[in-house]
DSSP file (Angstrom, degrees, kcal/mol; ACC not computed):
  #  RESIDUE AA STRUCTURE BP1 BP2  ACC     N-H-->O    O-->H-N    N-H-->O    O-->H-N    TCO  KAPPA ALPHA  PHI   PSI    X-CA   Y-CA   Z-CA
    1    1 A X              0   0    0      0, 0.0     2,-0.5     0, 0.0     0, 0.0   0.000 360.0 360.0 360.0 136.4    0.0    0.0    0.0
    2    2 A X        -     0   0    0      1,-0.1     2,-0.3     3,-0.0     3,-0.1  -0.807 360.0-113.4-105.2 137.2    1.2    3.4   -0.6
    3    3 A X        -     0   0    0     -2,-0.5    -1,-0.1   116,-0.1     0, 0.0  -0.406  34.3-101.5 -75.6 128.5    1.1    6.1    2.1
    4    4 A X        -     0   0    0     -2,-0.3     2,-0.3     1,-0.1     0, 0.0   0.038  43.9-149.8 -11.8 156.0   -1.3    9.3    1.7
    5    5 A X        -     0   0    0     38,-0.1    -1,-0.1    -3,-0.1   116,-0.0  -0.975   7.1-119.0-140.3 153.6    0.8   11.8    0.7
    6    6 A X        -     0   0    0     -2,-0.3     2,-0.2     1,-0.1    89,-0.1  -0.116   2.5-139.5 -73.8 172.1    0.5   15.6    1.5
    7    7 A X        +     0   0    0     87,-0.2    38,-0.3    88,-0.1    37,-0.1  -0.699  30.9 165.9-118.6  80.9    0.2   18.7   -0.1
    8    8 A X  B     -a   45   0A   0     36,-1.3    38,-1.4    -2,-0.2     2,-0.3  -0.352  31.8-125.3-117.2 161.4    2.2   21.1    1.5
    9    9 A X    >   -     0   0    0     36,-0.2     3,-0.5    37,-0.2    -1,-0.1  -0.856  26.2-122.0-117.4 147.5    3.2   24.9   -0.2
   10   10 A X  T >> S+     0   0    0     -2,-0.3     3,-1.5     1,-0.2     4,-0.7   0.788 109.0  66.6 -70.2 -16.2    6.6   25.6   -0.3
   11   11 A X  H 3> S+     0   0    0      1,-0.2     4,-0.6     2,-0.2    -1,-0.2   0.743  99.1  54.2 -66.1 -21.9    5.7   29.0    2.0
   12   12 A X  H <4 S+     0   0    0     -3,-0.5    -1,-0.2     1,-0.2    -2,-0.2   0.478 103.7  46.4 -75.0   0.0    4.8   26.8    4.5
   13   13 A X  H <4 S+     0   0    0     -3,-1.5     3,-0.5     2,-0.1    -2,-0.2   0.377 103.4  72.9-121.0 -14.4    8.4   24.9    4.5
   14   14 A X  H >< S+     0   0    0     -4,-0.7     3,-2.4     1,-0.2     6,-0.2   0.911  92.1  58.6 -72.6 -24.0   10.1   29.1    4.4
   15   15 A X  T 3< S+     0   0    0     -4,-0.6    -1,-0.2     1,-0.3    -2,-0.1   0.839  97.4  54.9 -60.0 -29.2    9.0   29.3    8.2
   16   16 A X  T 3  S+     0   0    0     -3,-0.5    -1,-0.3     4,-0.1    -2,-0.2   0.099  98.7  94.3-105.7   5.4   11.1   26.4    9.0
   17   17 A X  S <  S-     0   0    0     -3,-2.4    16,-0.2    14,-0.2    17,-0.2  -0.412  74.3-133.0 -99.5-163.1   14.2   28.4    7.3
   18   18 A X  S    S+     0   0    0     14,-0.3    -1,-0.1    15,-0.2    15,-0.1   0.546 109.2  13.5-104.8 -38.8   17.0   30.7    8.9
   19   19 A X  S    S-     0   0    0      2,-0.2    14,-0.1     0, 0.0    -5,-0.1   0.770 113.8 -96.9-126.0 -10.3   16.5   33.5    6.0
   20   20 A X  S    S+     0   0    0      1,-0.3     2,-0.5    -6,-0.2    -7,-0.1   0.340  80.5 127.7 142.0  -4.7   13.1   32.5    4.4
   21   21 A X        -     0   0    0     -7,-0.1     2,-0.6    11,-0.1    11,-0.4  -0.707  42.0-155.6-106.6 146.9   14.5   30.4    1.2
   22   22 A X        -     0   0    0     -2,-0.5    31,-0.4     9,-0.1     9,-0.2  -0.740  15.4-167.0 -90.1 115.3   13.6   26.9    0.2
   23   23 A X  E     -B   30   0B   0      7,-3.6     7,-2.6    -2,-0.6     2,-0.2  -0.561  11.8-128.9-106.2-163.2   16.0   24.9   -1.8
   24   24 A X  E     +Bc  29  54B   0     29,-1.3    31,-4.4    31,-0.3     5,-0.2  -0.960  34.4 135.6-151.9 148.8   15.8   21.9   -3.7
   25   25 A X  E >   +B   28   0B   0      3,-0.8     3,-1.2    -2,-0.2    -2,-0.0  -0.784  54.5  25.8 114.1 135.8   17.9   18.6   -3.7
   26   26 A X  T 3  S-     0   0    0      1,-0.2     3,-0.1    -2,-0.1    30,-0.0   0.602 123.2 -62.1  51.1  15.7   17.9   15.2   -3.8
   27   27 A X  T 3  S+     0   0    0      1,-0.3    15,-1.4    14,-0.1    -1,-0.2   0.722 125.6  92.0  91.0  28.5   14.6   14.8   -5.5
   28   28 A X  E <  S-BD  25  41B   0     -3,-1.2    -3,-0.8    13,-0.2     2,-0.5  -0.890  78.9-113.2-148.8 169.8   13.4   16.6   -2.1
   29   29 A X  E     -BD  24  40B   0     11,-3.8    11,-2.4    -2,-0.2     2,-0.4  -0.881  37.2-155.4-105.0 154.0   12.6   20.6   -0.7
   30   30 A X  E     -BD  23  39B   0     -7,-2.6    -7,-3.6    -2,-0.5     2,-0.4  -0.968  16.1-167.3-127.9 137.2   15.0   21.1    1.7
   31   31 A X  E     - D   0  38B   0      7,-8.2     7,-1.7    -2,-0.4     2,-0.4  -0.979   8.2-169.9-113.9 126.7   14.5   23.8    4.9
   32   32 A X  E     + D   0  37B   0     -2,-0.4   -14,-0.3   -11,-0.4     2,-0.3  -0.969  11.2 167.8-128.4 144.3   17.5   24.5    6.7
   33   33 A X  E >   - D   0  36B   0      3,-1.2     3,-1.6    -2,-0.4     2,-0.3  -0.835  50.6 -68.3-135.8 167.2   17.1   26.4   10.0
   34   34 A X  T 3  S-     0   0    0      1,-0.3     3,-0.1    -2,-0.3    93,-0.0  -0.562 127.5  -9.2 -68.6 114.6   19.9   27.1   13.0
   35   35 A X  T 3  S+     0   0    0     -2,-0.3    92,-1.0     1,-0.2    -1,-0.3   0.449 128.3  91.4  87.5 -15.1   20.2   24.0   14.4
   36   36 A X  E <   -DE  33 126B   0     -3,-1.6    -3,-1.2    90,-0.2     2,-0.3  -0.785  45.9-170.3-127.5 160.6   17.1   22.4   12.2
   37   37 A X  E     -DE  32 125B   0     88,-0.9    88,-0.8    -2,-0.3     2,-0.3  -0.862  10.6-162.2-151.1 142.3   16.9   20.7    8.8
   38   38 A X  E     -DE  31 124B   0     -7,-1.7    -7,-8.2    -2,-0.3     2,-0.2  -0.961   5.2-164.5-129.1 132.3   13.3   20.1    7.2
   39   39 A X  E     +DE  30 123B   0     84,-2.4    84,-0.5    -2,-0.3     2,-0.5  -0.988   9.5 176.0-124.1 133.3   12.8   17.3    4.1
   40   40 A X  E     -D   29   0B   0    -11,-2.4   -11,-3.8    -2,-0.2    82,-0.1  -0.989  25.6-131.4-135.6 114.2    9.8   17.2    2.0
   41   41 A X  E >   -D   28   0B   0     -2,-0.5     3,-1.3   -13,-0.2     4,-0.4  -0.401  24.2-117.4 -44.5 144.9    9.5   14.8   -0.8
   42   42 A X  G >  S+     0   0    0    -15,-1.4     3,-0.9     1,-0.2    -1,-0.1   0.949 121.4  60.9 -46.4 -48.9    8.4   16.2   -4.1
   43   43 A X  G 3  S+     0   0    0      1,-0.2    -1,-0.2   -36,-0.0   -38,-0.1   0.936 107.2  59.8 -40.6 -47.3    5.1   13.8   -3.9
   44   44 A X  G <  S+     0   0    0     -3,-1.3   -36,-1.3   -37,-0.1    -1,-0.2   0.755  89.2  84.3 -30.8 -50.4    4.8   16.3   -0.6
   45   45 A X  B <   -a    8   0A   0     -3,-0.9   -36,-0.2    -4,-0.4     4,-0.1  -0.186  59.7-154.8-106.2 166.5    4.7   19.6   -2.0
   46   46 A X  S    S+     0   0    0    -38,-1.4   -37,-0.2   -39,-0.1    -1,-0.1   0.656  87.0  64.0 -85.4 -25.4    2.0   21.7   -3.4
   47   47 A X  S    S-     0   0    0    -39,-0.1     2,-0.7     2,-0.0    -2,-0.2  -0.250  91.8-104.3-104.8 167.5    4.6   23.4   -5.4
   48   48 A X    >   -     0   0    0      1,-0.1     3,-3.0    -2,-0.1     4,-0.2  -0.851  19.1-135.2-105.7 114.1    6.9   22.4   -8.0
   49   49 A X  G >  S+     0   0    0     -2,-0.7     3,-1.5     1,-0.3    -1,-0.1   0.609 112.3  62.9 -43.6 -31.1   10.8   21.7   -7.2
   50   50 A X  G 3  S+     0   0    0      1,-0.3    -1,-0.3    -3,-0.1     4,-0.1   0.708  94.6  57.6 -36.1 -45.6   11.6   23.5  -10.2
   51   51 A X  G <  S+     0   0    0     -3,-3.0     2,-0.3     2,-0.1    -1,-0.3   0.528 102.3  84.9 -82.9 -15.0    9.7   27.0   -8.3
   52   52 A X  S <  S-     0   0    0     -3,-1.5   -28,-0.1    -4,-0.2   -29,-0.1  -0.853  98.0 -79.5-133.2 141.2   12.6   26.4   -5.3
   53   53 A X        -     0   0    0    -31,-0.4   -29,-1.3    -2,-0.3     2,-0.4  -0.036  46.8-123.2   5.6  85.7   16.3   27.4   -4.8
   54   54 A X  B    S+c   24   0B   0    -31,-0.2     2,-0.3    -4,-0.1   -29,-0.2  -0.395  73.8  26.3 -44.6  92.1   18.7   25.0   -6.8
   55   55 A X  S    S-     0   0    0    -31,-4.4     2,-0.6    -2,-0.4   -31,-0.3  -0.883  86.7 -63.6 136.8-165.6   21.4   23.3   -4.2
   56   56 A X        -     0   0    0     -2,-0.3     4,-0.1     1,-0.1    -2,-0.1  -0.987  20.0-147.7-145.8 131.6   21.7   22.5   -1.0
   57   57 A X  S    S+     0   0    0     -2,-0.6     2,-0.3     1,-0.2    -1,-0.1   0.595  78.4  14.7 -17.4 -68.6   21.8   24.1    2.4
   58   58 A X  S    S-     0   0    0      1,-0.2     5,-0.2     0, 0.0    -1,-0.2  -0.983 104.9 -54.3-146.8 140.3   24.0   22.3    4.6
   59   59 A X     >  -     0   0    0     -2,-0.3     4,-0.9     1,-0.2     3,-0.5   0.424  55.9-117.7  23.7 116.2   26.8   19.5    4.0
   60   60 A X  H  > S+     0   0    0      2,-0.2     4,-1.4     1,-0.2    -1,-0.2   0.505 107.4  67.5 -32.5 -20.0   25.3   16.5    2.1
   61   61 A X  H  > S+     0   0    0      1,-0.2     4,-2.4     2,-0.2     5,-0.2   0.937  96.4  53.6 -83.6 -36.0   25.8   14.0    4.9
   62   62 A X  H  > S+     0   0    0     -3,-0.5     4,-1.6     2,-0.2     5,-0.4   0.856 111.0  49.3 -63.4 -26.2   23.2   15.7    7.0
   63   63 A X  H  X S+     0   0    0     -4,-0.9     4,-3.1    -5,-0.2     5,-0.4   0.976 123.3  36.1 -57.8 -54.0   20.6   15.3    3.8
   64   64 A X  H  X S+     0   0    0     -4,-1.4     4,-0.7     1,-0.2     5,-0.4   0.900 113.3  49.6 -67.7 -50.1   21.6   12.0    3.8
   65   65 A X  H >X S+     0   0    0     -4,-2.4     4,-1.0     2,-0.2     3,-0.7   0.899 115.8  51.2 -60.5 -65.7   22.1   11.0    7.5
   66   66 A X  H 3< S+     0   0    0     -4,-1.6    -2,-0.2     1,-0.2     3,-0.2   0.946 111.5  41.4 -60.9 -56.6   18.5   12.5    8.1
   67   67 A X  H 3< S+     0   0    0     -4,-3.1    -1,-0.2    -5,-0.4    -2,-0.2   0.790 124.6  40.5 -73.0  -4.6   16.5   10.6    5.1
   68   68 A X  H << S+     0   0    0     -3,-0.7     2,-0.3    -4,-0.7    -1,-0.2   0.608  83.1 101.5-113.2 -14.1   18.5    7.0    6.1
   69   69 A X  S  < S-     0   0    0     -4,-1.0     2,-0.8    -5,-0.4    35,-0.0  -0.451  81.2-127.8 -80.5 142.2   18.6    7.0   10.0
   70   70 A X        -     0   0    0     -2,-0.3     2,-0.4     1,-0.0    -1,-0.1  -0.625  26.5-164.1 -86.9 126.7   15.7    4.5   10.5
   71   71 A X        +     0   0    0     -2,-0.8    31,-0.1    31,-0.1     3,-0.0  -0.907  29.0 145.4-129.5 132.5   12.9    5.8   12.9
   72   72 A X        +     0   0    0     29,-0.5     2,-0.3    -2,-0.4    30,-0.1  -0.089  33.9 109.9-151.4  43.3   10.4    3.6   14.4
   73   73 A X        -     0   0    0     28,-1.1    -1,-0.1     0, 0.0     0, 0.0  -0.683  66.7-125.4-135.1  79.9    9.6    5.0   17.9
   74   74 A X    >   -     0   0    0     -2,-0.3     3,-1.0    26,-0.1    26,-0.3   0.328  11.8-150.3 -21.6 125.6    5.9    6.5   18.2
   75   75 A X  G >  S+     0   0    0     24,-1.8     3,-1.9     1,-0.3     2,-1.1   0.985  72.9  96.8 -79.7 -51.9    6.1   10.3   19.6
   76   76 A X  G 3  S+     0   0    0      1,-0.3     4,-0.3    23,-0.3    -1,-0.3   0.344  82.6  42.6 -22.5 -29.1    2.6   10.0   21.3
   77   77 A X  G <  S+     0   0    0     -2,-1.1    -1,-0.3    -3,-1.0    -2,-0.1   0.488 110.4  59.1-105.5  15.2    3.6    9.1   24.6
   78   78 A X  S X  S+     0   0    0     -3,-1.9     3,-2.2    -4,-0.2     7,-0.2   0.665  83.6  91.1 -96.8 -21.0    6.4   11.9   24.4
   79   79 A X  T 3  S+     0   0    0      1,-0.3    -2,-0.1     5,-0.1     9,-0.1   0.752  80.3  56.4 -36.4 -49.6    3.6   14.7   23.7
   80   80 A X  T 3  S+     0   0    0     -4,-0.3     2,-0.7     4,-0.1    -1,-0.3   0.529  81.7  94.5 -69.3   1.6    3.3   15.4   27.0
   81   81 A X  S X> S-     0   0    0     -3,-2.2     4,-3.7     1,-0.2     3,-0.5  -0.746  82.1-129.8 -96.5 111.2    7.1   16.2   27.5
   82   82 A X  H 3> S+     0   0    0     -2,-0.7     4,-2.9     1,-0.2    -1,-0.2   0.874 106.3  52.8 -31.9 -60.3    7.2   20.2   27.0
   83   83 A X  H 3> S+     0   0    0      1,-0.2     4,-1.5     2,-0.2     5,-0.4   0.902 112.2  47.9 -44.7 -40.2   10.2   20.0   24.2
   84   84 A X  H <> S+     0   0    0     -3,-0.5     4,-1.7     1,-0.2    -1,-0.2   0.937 112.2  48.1 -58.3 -53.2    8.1   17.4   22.2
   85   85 A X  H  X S+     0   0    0     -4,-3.7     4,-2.1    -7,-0.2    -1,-0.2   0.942 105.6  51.4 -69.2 -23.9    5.1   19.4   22.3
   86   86 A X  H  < S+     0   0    0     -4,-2.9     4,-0.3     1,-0.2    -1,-0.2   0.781 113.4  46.6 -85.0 -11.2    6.4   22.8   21.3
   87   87 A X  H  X S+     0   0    0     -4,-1.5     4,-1.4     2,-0.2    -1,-0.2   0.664 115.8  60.8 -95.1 -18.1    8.4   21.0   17.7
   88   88 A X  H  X S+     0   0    0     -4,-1.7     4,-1.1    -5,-0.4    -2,-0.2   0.998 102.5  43.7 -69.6 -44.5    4.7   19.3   17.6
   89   89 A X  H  < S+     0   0    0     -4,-2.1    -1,-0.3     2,-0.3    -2,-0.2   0.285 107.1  52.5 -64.7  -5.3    3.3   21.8   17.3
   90   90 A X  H >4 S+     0   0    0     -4,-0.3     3,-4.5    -5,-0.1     4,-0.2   0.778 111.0  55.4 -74.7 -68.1    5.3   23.6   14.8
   91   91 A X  H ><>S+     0   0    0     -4,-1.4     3,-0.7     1,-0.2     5,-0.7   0.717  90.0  68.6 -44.7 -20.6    4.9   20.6   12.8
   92   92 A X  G ><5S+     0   0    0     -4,-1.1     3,-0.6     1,-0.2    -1,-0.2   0.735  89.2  78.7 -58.9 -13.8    1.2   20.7   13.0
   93   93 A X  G < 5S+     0   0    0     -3,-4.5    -1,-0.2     1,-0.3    -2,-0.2   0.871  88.3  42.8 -57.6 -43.7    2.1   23.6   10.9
   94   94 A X  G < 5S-     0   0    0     -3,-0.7    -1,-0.3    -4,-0.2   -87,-0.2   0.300 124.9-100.7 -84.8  -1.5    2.7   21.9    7.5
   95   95 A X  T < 5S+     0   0    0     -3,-0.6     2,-0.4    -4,-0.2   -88,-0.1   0.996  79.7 121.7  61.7  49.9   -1.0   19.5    8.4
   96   96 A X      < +     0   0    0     -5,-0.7    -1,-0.2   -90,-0.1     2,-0.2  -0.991  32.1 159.8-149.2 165.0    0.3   16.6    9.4
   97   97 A X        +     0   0    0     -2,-0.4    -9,-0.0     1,-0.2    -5,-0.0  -0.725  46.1  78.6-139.5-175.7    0.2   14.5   12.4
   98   98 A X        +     0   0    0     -2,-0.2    -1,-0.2    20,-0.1     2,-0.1   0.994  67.2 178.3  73.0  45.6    0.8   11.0   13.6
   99   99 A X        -     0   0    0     -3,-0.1   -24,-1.8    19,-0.1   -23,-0.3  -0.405  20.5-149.0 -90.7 169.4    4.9   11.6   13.8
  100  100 A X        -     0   0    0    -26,-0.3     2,-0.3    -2,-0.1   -26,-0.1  -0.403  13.3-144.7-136.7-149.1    7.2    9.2   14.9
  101  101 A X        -     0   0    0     -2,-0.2   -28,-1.1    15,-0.2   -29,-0.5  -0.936  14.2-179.0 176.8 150.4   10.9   10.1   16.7
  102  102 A X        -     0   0    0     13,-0.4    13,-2.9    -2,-0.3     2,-0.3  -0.922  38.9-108.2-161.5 150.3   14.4    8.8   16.9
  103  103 A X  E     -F  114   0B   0     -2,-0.2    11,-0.3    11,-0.2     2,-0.2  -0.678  50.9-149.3 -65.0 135.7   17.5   10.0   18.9
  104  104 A X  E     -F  113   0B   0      9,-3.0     9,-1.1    -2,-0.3     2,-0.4  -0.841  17.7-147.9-101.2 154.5   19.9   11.6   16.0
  105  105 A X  E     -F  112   0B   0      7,-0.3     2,-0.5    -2,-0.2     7,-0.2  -0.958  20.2-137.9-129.0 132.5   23.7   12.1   15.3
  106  106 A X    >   -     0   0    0      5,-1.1     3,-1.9     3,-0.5     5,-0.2  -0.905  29.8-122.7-134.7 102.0   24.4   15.1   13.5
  107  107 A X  T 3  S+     0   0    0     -2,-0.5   -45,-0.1     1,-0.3   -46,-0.1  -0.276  90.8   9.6 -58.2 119.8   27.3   13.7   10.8
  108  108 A X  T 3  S+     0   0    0     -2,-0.1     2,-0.4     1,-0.1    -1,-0.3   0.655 120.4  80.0  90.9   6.7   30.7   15.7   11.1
  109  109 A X  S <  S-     0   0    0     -3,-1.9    -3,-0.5     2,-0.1    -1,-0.1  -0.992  81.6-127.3-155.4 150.8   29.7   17.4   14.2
  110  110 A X  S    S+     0   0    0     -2,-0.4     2,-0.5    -5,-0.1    -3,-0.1   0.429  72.8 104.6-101.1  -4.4   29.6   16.3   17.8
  111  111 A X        -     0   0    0     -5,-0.2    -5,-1.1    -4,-0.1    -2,-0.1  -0.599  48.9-159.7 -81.1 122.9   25.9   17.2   18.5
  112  112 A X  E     +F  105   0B   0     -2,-0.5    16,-1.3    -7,-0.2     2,-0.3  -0.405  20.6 152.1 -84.1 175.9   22.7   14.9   18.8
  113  113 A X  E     -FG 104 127B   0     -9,-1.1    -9,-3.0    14,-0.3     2,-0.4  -0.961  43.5 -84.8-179.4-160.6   19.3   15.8   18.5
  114  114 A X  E     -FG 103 126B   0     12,-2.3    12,-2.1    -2,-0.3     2,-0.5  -0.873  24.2-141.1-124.1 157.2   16.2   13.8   17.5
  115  115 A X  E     - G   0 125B   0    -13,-2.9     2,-0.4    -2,-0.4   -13,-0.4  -0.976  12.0-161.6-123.7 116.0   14.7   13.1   14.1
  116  116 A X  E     - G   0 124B   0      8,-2.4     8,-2.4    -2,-0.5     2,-0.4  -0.972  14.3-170.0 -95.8 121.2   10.9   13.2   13.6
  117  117 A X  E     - G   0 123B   0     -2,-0.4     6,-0.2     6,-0.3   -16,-0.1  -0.960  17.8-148.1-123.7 122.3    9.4   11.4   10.4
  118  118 A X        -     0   0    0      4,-1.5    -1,-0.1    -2,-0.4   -19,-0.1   0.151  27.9-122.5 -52.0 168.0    6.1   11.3    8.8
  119  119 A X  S    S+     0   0    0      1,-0.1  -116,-0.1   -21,-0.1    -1,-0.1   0.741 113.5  75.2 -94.0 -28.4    5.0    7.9    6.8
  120  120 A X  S    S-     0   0    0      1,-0.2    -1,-0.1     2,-0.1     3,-0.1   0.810 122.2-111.8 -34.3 -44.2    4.7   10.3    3.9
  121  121 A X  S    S+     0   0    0      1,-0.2     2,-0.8   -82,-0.1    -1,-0.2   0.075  76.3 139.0 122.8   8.0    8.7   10.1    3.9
  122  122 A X        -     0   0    0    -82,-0.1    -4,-1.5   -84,-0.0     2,-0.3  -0.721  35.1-169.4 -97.9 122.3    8.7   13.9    5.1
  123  123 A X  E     -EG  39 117B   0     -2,-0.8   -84,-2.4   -84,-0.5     2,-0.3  -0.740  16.2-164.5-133.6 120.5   11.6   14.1    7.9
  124  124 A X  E     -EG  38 116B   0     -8,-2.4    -8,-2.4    -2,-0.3     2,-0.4  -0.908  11.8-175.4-130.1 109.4   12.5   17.0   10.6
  125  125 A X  E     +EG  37 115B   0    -88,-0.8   -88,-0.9    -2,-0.3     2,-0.3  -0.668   7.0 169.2-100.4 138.2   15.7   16.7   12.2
  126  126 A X  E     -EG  36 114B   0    -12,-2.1   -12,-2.3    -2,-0.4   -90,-0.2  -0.984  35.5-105.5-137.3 163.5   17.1   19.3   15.2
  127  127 A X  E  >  - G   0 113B   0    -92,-1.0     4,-3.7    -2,-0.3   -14,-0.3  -0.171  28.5-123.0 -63.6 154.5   19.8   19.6   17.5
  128  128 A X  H  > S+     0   0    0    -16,-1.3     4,-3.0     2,-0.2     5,-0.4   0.824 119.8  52.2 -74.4 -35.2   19.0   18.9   21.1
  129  129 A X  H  > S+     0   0    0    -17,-0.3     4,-1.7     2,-0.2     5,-0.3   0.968 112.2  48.0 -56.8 -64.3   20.3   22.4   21.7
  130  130 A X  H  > S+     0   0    0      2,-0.2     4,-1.6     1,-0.2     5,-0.2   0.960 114.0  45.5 -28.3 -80.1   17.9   23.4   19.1
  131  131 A X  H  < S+     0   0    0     -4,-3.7     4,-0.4     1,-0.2    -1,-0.2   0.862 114.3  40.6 -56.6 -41.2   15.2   21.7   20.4
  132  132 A X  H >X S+     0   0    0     -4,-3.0     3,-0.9     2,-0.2     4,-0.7   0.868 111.4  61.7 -62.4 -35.8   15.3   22.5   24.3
  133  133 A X  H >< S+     0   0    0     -4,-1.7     3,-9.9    -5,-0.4    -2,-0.1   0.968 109.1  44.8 -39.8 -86.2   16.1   26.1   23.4
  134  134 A X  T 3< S+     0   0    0     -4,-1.6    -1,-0.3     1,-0.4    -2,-0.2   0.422 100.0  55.8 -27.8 -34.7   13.1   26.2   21.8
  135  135 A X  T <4        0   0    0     -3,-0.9    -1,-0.4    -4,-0.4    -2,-0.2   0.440 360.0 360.0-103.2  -0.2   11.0   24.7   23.9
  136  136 A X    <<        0   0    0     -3,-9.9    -2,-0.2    -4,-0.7    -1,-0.1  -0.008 360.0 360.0  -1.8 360.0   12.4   27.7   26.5
């Protein structure tokens, strides 16, 4: 069976940048933020990859290291855990729900953080600094 897949506008993926631009790479939009990286498959977007920023954001291993680390850990019973809720709620942003979590390693750089992923294939990783900040 193939999973639903969204329709997201690529202005909804600029919130989730540092300066407001969307690229594209890897057959995917890519959002880069301090500390954050958002991936949206093309089957995802309301927009056309074509319409977004040619190249890629940050280092290719984090593209890569974000779409391959395997996540299989339901958030739901993390909701109630402030940090959890406030990046849920960000994500509610793009209209989707029903996330999943994994602990993350941030390739080349000594920092962890967690990786949340849709079944759509659309994947938002941050820093633990990132995320507790945030949840401030």
């Amino acid at each position: 069976m193939i999973a639903p897949t969204a329709r997201i506008p690529a202005a909804a993926l600029a919130a989730f940048t540092a300066g407001g631009v969307v690229y594209r790479a890897f057959g995917c939009a890519i959002a880069a933020g301090c500390g954050s990286l958002l991936i949206v498959p093309k089957q995802c977007l309301a927009s056309r990859l074509d319409e977004l920023a040619h190249g890629c954001p940050v280092p290719f291993e984090e593209v890569l290291a974000t779409l391959e680390t395997p996540v299989t850990r339901a958030v739901d019973r993390y909701a109630e855990c402030r940090p959890y809720a406030v990046v849920l709620a960000r994500l509610s942003r793009l209209g989707l729900a029903d996330w999943d979590v994994a602990p993350f390693r941030v390739p080349r750089a000594e920092s962890t953080g967690m990786l949340f992923a849709h079944h759509t294939g659309v994947r938002y990783a941050l820093t633990a600094e990132r995320m507790f900040r945030a949840a401030a």
